[in-house]
N, C-alpha and C positions, 0 to 999 in steps of 0.2 A: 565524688570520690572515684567515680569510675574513669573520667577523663583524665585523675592525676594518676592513675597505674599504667594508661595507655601513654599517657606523656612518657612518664620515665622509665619505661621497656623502651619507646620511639629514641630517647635519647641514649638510652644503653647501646643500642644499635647501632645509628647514628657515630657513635665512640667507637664500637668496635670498626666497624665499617671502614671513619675516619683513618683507624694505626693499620688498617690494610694497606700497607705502601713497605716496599722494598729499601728504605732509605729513613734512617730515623727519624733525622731532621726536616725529613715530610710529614710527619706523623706529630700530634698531638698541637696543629698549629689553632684548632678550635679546642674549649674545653666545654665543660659541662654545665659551667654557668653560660656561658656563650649561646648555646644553644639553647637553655632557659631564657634567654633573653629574645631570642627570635621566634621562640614559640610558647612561650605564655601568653602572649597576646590571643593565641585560637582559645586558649582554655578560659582568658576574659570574657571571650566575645559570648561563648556558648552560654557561661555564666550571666554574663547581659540579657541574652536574648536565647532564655533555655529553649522557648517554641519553636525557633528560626528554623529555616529549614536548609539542608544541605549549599545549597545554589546561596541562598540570600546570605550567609556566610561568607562563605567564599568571595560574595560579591563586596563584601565588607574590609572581607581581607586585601581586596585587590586596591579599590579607594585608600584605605589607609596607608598603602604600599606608597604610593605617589608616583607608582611609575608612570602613570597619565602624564602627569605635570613633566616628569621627567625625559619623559620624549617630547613634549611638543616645547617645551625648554630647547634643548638642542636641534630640533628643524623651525624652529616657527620667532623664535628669541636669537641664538648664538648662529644658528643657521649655518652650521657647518657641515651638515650634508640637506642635499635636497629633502629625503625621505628616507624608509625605511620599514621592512618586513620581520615584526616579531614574534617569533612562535615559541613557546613555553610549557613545559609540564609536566606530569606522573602518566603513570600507566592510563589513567583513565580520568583526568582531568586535564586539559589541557587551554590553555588562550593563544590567539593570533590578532596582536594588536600592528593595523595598518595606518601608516601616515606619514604626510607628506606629498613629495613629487616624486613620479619617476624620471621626468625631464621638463627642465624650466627653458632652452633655449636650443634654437635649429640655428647651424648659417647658412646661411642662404643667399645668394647675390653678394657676395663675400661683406655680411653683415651678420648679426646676432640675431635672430628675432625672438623674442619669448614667445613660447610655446607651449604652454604649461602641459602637464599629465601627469592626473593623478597616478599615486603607488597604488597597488591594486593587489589582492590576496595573493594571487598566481603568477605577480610579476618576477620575473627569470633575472637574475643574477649573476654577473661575472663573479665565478669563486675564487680566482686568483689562487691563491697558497692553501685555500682551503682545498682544492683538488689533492693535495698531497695525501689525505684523510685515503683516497682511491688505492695509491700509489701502495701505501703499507697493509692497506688489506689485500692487495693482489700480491703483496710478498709474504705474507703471514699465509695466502692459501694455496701459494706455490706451494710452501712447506707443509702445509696439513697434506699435499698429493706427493710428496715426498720428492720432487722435483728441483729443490734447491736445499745446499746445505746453507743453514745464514752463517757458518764459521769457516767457510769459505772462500777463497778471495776471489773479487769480481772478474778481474782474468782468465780465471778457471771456467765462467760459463761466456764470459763476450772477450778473445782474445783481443779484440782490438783495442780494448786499456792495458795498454801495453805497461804500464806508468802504476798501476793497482795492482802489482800481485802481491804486494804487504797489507792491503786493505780489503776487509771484508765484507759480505752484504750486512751481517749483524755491525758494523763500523758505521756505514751508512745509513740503517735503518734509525739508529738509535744516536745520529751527530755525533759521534765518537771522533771523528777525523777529520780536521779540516781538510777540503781539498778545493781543488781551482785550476784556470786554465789560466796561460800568459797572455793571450785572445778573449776576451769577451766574447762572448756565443753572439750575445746579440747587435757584436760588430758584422758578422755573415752577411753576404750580401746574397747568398741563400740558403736553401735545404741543404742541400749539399756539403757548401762549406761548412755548416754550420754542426752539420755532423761530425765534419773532420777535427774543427776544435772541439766536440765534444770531447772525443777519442782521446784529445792530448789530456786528458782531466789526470792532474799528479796530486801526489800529497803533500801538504804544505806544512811549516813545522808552523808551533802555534804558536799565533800572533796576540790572542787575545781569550778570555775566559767563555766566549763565546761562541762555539762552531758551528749554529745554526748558517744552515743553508740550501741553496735551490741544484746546488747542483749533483748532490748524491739523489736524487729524487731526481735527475735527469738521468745517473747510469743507471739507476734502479729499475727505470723502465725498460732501458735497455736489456737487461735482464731477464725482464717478464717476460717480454717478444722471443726471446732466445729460447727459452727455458719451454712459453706456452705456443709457438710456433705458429705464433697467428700480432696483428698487431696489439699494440695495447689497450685500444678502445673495443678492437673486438672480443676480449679478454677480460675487461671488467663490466662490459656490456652484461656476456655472460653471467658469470658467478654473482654481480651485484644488480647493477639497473634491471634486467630483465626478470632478475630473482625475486628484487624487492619491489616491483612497477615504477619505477621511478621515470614515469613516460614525460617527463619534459627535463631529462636533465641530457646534456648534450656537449660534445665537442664544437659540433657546427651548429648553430643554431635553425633549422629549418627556415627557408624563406617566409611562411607564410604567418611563422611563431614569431619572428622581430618584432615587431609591436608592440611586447609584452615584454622585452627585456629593457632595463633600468639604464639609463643612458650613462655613461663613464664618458665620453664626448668633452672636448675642451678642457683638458686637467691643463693645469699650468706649473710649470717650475721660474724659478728667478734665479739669473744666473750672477755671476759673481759683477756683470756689471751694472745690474737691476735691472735687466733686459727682461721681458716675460717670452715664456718658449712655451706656445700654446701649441698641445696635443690636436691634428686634425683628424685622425687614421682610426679611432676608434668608435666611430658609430655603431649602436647595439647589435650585438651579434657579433661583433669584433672582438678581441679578447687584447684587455690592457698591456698584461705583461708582454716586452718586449723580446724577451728570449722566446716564448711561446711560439712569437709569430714567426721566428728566424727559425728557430726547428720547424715551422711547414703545418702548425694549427690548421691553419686553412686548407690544406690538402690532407686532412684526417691523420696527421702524425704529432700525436700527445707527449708533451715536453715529460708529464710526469710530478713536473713542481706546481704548473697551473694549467691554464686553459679550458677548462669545464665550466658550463652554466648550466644552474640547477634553479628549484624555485621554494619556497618555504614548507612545502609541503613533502615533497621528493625529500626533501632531506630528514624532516621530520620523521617517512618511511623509512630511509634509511638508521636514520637512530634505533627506531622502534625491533629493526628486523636485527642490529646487533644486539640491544639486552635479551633478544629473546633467541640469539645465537643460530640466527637462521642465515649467518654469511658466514662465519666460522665458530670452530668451538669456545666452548666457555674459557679454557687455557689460552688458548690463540689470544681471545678479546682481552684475557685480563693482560696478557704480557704486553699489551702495547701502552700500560700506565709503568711496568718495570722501568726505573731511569737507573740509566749506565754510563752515564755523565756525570753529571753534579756530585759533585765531592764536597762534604763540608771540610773546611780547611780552618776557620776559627768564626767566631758570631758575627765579623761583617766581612767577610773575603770566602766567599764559595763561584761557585759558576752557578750559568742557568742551568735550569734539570727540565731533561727532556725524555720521552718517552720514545713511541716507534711515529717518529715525524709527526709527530703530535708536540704542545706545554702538557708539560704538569704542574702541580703548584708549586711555587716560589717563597721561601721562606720572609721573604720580603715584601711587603701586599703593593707595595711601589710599584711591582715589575708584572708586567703580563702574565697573567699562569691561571691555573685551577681556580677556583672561586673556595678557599679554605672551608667551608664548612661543608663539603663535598667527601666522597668519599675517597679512599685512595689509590682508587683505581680506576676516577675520574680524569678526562681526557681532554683539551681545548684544542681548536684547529682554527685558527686568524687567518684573514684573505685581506692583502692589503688594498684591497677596493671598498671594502665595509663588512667583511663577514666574520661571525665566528659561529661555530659550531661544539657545541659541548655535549658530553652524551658521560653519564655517569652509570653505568652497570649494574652496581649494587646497588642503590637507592631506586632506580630505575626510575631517572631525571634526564630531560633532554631539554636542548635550547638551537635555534637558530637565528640567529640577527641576520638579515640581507642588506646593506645599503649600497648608494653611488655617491660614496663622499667625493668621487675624484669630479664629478662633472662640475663643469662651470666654479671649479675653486683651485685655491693656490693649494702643493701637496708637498712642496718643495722649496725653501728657499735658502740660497749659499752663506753661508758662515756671515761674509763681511756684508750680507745687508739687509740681519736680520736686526740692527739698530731703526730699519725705517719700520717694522712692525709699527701698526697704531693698536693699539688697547683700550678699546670703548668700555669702561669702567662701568656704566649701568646696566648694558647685555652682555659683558663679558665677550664680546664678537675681537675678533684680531681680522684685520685686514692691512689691506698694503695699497697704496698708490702706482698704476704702474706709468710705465711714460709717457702716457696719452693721457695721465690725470684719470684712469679708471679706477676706482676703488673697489678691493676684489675681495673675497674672502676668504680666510687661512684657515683649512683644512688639520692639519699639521696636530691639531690636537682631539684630533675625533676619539684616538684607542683612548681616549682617559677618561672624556665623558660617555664614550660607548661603555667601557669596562663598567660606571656605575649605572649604569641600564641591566646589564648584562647580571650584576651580584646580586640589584633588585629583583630581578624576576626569576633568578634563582633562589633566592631566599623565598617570594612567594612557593613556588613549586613544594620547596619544603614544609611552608605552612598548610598548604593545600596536599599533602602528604596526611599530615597528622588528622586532616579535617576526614579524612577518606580512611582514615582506621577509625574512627571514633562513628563515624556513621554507618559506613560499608556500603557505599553508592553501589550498583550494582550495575550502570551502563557507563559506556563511555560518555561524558559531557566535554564537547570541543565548541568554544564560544569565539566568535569572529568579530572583534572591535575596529570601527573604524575612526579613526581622531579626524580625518580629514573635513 
């Protein structure tokens, strides 16, 4: 009896929690039998096994989850990324399940060699777009020091967008505005230039229901530096990594740390004539995205949309250190789930709905965003190298997936030749042939089998939630699984 009052207070909660969102049609996308359905099973099991004990539960609940299966399914079966770092949990339950490669192949003497390395708890990952995650909290605590107005336009603090004085940082912050340059940044043949087509960034009327992008999280930075008078790594060095210890998360990766980051090395595109265009340039510690490198990564000047490597545990700190508002305040954290985009328009024609350079959740479970049974003032932060990062406030839920889906696989291939995909119906594997008769493997679909990794071990968390009111664990338990 005692465990079905704590359920349905858990699920009142839970519901209220859920309609915390600034947008209706974000609100009520789980109901209350939903949530009856993903946590009745804790009030089974206690009923099974009334002696159990805290741990062996939990351990029950994890087995039953399948997310075992369900990662070494996608590295060891479909093998679409080498490996991967997954960290999971509540205030005081937490799991980090490791497995896989961090690198399967070196060249060497202009050949391949395999070279295996395992993934490793601590292994450092290219964040890619997850660095964006930096970028809106160093704008959110401009504004708590009162140093930026966000309903201001970006002109007013970096004259040189000459092109922005109708566009605001809250425009920005929040994908409000599509903008773009007539130059690719990552045409630059340096620093330099690369600055100058920054500067030309206009605003562009819109093209599409869509306005995510990298490059208001390139003047954004620009902004920070202006405003905080110092660079932008020395900037959120301050206020974040050195606040929260996040001692291996980095722009540059230290010489002697390499060995420990997740190889992105050899990603491949296929171009319109089935030619394979294999990545050489980004050996670990290099940062994939190409704009990163043409803004000057390497000589410590932060693009703002990527370029940072961090590792399962850093980030994990960081989650930890925003529910408990130790980077900005409690107003600051929730407002970066407010969406000031997504407009419902009618039941299948809206936009995506974004946050402060964050997903939120999508009305549509098709589409990248929040994991629905989340609260609503839960956050997603994707890195197109293999990350996400999700950090939920109220429920006080955190998640980080690490991977290197780009190494040694296709991530890309053009319109007219993706007729030669092969589709191995027993693993479900997609590969391609390329001109040499190499049989490669096609990446391309990693967010869809990531995403149900991603809603499994979030849905654990919640059960392992319920399990932690009904017992009232009193220390932290953080359990380190290795699949490998």
């Amino acid at each position: 009896m005692k465990e079905r009052i704590i359920l349905n207070n858990y699920i009142k909660t839970l519901l209220e929690n859920e309609r915390n969102s600034n947008t209706n049609c974000l609100q009520d996308l789980y109901s209350k039998s939903d949530y009856e359905r993903l946590l009745n099973p804790v009030i089974e099991l206690i009923n099974t096994y009334p002696t159990a004990s805290f741990l062996t539960l939990k351990e029950i609940l994890f087995n039953n989850s399948h997310l075992k299966e369900l990662i070494k399914t996608l590295i060891e079966v479909n093998k679409i990324t080498p490996g991967l770092v997954l960290t999971y949990g509540t205030d005081l339950t937490k799991d980090t399940i490791v497995c896989g490669l961090k690198q399967e192949y070196l060249y060497e003497n202009n050949k391949f060699i395999y070279k295996p390395e395992e993934m490793e708890n601590d292994t450092i990952f290219d964040l890619a777009s997850t660095s964006k995650i930096f970028t809106c909290l160093a704008i959110l605590k401009l504004e708590e020091l009162n140093l930026i107005d966000l309903y201001k336009p970006i002109n007013y603090y970096v004259p040189e967008f000459k092109e922005l004085n109708d566009v605001t940082i809250y425009d920005l912050l929040k994908f409000r505005i599509p903008i773009g340059t007539d130059i690719r940044v990552d045409k630059a043949l340096n620093k330099e230039e690369a600055k100058e087509i920054l500067y030309t960034t206009k605003r562009r009327e819109k093209e599409a229901l869509n306005a995510y992008t990298d490059m208001g999280c390139m003047v954004l930075r620009c902004v920070v530096e202006k405003q905080a008078k110092c660079s932008f790594y020395d900037f959120i060095k301050d206020v974040i990594f050195s606040k929260v210890g996040m001692e291996n998360t980095f722009l540059n990766v230290p010489r002697d740390l390499q060995e420990r980051v997740a190889n992105e090395n050899y990603s491949i595109k296929i171009n319109e004539k089935g030619e394979a265009i294999t990545e050489f340039n980004n050996p670990p510690g290099t940062v994939h995205d190409a704009k990163a490198r043409a803004i000057g990564a390497k000589d410590g000047i932060s693009p703002g949309s990527a370029g940072y490597f961090s590792c399962a545990n850093d980030m994990l700190k960081l989650a930890k250190a925003l529910i408990e508002e130790k980077i900005i305040t409690k107003e600051s954290l929730y407002s970066i789930a407010d969406n000031a985009v997504g407009l419902e328009n009618n039941e299948s024609d809206y936009t995506w709905f974004y946050g402060s350079l964050v997903y939120l959740k999508q009305p549509s479970p098709t589409r990248l965003g929040v994991h629905h049974p989340l609260s609503g003032k839960a956050f997603l932060v994707p890195g197109f190298t293999g990350n996400s990062f999700c950090v939920d406030p109220l429920n006080r839920i955190s998640l980080f997936l690490g991977s290197n889906r780009l190494h040694n696989r296709i991530y890309d291939i053009h319109p007219s030749q993706r007729k030669k995909i092969i589709n191995n119906p027993i693993n479900h594997q997609k590969t391609f042939i390329l001109p040499n008769n190499e049989e490669k493997i096609i990446s391309m679909d990693f967010t869809k089998y990531k995403e149900v990794i991603v809603k499994a071990a979030l849905n654990l968390s919640l059960q392992y939630k319920l399990l932690e009111l009904i017992y009232k664990p009193e220390k932290e338990k953080h359990l380190v699984r290795e699949l490998n």
